[in-house]
N, C-alpha and C positions, 0 to 999 in steps of 0.2 A: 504494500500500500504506500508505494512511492505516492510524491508529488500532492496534487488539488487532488481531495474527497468533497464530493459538495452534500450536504446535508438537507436532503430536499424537504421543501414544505407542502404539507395539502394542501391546497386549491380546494376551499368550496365556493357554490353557488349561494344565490342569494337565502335562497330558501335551506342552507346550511348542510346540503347535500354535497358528495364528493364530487369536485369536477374534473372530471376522469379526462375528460378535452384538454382543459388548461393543464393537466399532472403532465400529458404526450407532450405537448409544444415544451413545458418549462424542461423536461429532460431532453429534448431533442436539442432544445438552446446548450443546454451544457453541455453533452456530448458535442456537438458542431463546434464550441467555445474551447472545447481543446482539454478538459477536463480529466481526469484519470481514474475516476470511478466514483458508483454513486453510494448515499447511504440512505435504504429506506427506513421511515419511522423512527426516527432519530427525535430527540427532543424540540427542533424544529418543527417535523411532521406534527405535534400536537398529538402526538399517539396516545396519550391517555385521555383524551375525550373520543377517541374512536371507539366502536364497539367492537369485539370481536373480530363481529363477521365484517365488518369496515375495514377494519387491521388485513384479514388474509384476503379482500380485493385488492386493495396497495398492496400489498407484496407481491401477489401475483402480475397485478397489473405494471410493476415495474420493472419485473425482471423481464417480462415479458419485450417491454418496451427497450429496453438497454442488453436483450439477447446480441451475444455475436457482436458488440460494438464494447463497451467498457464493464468488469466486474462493477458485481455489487452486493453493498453489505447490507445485514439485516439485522436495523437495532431490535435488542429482544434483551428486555432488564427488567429488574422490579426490584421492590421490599420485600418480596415474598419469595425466600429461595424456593421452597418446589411449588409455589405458583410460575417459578422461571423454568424449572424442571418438567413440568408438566407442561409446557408451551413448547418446550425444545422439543419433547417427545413426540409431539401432534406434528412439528414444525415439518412442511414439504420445503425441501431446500432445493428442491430443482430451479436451476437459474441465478442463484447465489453462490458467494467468493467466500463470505467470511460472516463475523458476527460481532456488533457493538453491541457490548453490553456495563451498562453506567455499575457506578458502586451505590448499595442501597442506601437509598434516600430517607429521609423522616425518621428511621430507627433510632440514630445515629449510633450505630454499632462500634464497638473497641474494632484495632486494627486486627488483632485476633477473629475476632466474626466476618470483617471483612475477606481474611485471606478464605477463613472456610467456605463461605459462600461462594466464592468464587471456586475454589476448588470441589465445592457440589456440585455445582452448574457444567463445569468443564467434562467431567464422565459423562454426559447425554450429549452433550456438541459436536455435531458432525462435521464444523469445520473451523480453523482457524479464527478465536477469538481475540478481537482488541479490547482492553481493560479503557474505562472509560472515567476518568475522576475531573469531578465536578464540584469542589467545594462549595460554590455559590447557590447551588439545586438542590444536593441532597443533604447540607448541613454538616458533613463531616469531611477531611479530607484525606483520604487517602496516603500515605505519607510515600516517600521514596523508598523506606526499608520495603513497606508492606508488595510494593509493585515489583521492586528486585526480586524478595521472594517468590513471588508468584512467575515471575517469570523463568525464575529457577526450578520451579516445581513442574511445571508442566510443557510441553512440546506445544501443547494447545494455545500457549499464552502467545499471540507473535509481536503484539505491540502495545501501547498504551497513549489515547486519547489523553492527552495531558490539559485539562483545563483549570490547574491551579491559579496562574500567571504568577506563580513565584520562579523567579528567575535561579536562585538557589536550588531550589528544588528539581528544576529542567537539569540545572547541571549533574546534579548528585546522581540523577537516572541517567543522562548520558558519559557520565565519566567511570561508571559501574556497570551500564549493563550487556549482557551477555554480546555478543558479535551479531546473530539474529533476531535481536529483541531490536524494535521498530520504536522510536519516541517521536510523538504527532502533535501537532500543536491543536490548539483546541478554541485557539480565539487569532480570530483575523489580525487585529493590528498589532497586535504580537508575533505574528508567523514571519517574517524577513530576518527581526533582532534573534529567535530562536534558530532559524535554520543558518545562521551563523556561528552559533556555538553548535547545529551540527545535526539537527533534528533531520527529520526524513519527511517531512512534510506537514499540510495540514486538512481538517475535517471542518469544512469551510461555510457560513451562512451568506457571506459578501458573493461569494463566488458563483450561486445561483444567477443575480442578478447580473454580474460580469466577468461570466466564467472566461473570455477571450485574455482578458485582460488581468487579472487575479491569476491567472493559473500560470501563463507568461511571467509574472512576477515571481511566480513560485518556482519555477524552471529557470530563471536566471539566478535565483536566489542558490539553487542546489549546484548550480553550473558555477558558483563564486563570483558570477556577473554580477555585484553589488551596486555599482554605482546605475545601471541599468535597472537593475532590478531597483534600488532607492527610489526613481523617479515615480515607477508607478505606486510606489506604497505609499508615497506623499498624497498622490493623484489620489488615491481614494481613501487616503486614511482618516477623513472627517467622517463619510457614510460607513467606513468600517467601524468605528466608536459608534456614530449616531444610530445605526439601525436597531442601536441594545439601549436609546435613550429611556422607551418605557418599556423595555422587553423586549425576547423573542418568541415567535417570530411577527408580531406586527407592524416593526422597524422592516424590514423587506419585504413583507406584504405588500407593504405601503410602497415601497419603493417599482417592484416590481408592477404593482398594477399600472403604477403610472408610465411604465413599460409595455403595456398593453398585454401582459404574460398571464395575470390572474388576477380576480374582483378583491377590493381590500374589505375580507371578511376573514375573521376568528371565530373560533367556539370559544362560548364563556366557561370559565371565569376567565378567558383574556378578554378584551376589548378595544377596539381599534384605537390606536393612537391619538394625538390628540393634534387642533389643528395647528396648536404653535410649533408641535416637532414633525409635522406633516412641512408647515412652512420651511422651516431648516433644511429638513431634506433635501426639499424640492430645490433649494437653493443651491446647495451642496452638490446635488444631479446635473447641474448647469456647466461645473467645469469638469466632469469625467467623460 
């Protein structure tokens, strides 16, 4: 999982239904924009307001859609180890590369429950999983011991979504970990400064909306083209902060609709952004 992962969002319709129309165009956009694989139902996707049976049309319908053109991965996490266990079990993985899966949320579990959890879930995975840590979501952080071990422990571990933005802590995982363990960045206007000390890429929300341009930046950035790569990370490092003004994903919602790619709707408890960070934006869009 070199290079741009983009973390795609659902598209719904007004009427709060999935719009399976807009989900084709916005992945066709990203595959055409150069992108290097996608991730369905990722914390973007809004995946915990889907139902079920909601959950295994997007997944089908995107592998479907990105068959034969770039892998892709299938976020699949929870609080509930064999609630995640028993999703893996059901899980048809035809058309899938690999699997995000976050560290549990809300519990806020000792690093000890963490590693077991993880090491629950990894027996039923049929393929290559990325560790996913997200202090700002799930309330706890993941530390760098707990991810080295894990990645020690198992063949199944290949990499780790790093969305701490502790810049210590990025190093302590790449100056320790194994030769095949993968460290990923986890927030956009972070990913240039990190694939400088040496990261392998990033799992991207900007990148949806300007995947030609974002993933160019991500490839010069791995190619030690800095000063090329610099220009575009200036270019869009305003709407990379802003799109997290009130959240994700209705910072790129927003952005994208106005792209003509999908209607700027969420399922509640989000709600569309607001008009003064709608204005920003819009302004923001004017010099990328």
């Amino acid at each position: 999982m070199t290079g741009t992962g983009v973390a795609l969002i659902t598209p719904f319709k007004k009427d709060l239904s999935i719009d399976f129309e807009a989900l084709a165009n916005i992945i066709a956009h990203c595959i055409d924009g150069g992108i290097e694989y996608l991730v369905a139902l990722g914390t973007t996707g809004e995946s915990v307001t889907l139902t079920k049976e909601e959950k295994k049309k997007v997944y089908a319908f995107i592998a479907q859609q990105a068959a034969g053109k770039v892998p892709v991965v299938a976020g699949i996490g929870g609080n509930n180890t064999q609630e995640v266990i028993d999703t893996l079990k059901a899980f048809d993985f035809s058309g899938f590369d690999g699997i995000l899966s976050v560290s549990p949320y809300y519990n806020k579990p000792t690093q000890e429950g963490i590693f077991q959890h993880y090491m629950a879930i990894q027996e039923y995975a049929e393929l290559p999983i990325i560790l996913y840590n997200v202090p700002g979501r799930t309330g706890s952080n993941m530390t760098a011991a707990t991810t080295l071990r894990l990645a020690n422990a198992s063949e199944k571990f290949v990499a780790v979504k790093e969305a701490s933005g502790n810049p210590e802590q990025f190093m302590d995982l790449l100056n320790e970990k194994p030769a095949d363990f993968d460290i990923i960045s986890g927030d956009d206007n972070l990913t240039l400064p990190f694939l400088a000390m040496g990261m392998s890429g990033v799992i991207s929300v900007i990148g949806q909306a300007y995947p030609k341009k974002f993933s160019s930046m991500v490839r010069l950035g791995l190619d030690g083209k800095f000063e090329e790569a610099r220009q575009i990370h200036y270019n869009l490092y305003n709407l990379m902060k802003g799109i997290f003004i009130e959240g994700n994903p209705g910072g790129v919602k927003y952005v994208m609709n106005q792209m003509g790619l999908c209607e700027n709707i969420v399922r509640l408890p989000l709600a569309p952004i607001s008009k003064g960070s709608e204005e920003k934006l819009t302004e923001w869009m004017k010099g990328v």
